[in-house]
C-alpha positions in Angstrom: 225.4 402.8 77.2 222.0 404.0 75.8 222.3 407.0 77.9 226.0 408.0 76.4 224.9 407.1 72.9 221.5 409.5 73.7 223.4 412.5 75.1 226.9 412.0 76.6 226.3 415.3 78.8 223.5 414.3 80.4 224.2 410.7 80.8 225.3 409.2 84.2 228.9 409.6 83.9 232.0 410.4 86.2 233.5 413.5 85.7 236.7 412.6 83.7 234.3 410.2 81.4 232.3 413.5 80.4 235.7 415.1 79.3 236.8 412.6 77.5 233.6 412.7 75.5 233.7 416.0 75.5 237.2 415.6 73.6 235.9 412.8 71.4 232.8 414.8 70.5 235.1 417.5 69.2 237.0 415.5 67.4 234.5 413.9 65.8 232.9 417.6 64.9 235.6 419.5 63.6 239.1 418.2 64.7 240.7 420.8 63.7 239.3 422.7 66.8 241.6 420.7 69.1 244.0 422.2 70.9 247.0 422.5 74.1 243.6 423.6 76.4 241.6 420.4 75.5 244.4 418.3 75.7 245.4 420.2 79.4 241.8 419.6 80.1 242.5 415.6 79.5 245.2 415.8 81.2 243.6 417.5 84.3 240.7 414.8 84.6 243.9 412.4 84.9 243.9 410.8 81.1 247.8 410.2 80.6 249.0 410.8 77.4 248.4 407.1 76.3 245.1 407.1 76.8 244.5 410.2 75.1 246.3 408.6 71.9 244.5 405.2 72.1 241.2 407.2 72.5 242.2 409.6 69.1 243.4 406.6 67.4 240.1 404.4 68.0 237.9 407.4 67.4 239.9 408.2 63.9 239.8 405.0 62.6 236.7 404.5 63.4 235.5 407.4 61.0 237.5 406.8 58.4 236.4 402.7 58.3 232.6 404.4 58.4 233.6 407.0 55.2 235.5 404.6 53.6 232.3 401.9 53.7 230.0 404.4 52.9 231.9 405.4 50.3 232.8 402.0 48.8 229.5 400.6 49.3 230.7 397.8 51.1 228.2 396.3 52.9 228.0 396.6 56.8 228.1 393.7 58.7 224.8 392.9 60.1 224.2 393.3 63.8 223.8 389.6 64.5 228.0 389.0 63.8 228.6 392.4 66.6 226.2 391.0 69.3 227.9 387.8 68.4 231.4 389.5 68.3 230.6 391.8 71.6 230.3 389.3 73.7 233.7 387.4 72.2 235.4 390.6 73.1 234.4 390.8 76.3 235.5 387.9 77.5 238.5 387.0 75.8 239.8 390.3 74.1 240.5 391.1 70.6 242.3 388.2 69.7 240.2 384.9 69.2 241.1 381.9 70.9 
């Protein structure tokens, strides 16, 4: 994980991880900049059209939570409740018990 969050390109990843990255990245920079070739891209490294949307989705509403606390000045949640949450999540999901 440390390795993607350092450099996604150099980090030990399969192929169609990096271009999903790469995608993500993109987004992230400038999303305007996306286009029929990154999507075909996607597509080519076999991410169906779902995942493509569930990755956008998660990826946009991720940045628009982050401007809308920075902007808000709500405060984050410290990092105790996401280890806490983290390890909820990855045993039983999104939904708690």
């Amino acid at each position: 994980m440390q390795a993607v969050l350092d450099d996604y390109q150099t980090a030990p990843l399969f192929d169609e991880e990096r271009v999903l990255f790469c995608l993500i990245d993109k987004i992230v920079t400038d999303s305007s900049l996306i286009g029929q070739s990154d999507i075909d891209e996607a597509h080519a490294a076999g991410w169906t059209d779902e995942a493509l949307y569930d990755a956008i989705t998660v990826v946009s509403l991720f940045q628009f939570y982050n401007c809308w606390i920075d902007s808000t000045g709500v405060a984050d949640l410290p990092a105790a409740v996401y280890e806490t949450m983290s390890h909820r999540m990855a045993t039983g999901g999104y939904a708690p018990d």
